[in-house]
C-alpha positions as CSV (number, residue, x, y, z in Angstrom):
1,X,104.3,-0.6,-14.3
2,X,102.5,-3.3,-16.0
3,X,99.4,-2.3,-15.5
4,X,100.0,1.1,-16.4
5,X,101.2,-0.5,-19.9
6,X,98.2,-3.0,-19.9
7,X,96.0,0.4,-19.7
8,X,97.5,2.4,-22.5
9,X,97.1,-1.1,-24.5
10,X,94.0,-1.1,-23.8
11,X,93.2,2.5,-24.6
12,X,95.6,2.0,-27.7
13,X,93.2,-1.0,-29.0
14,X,90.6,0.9,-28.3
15,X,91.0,3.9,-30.5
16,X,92.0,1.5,-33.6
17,X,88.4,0.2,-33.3
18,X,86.9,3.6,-33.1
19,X,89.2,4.9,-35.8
20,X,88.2,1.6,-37.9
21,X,84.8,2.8,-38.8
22,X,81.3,1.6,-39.3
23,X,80.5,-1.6,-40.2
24,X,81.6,-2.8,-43.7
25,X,79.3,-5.1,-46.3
26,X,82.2,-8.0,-46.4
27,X,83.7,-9.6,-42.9
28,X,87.1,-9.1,-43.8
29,X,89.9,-8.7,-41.4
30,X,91.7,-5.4,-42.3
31,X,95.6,-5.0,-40.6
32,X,93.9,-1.9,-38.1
33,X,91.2,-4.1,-36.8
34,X,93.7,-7.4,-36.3
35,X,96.5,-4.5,-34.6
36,X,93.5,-3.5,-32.6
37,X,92.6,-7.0,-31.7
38,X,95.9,-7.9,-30.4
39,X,96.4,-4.4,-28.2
40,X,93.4,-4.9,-26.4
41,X,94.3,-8.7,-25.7
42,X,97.9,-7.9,-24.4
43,X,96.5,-5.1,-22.5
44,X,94.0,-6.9,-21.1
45,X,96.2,-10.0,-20.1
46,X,98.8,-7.0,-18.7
47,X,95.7,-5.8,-16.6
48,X,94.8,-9.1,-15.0
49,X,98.2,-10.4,-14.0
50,X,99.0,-7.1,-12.0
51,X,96.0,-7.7,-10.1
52,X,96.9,-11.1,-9.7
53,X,100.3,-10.1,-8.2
54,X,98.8,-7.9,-6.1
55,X,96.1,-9.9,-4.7
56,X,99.0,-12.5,-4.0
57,X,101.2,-9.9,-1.8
């Protein structure tokens, strides 16, 4: 189950990056791109522990 919910993380973190847009002339942190940030690290942590678990069994 958590790596299901590590992938759509992932995914979700994803899209808010590609929904974000192009690059922008000032290297500000808007709300979408620090949501974004934070789905993809979750997701990514989610990912890695499953494995983990599994390798273990």
């Amino acid at each position: 189950m958590a790596r299901y919910t590590g992938l759509a993380l992932l995914l979700i973190g994803a899209a808010g990056i590609a929904a974000a847009g192009g690059a922008s002339s000032a290297p500000e942190i808007d709300p979408t791109m620090g949501i974004s940030a934070l789905a993809l690290l979750s997701g990514g942590l989610l990912v890695i522990r499953a494995r983990k678990k599994r390798q273990q069994k």
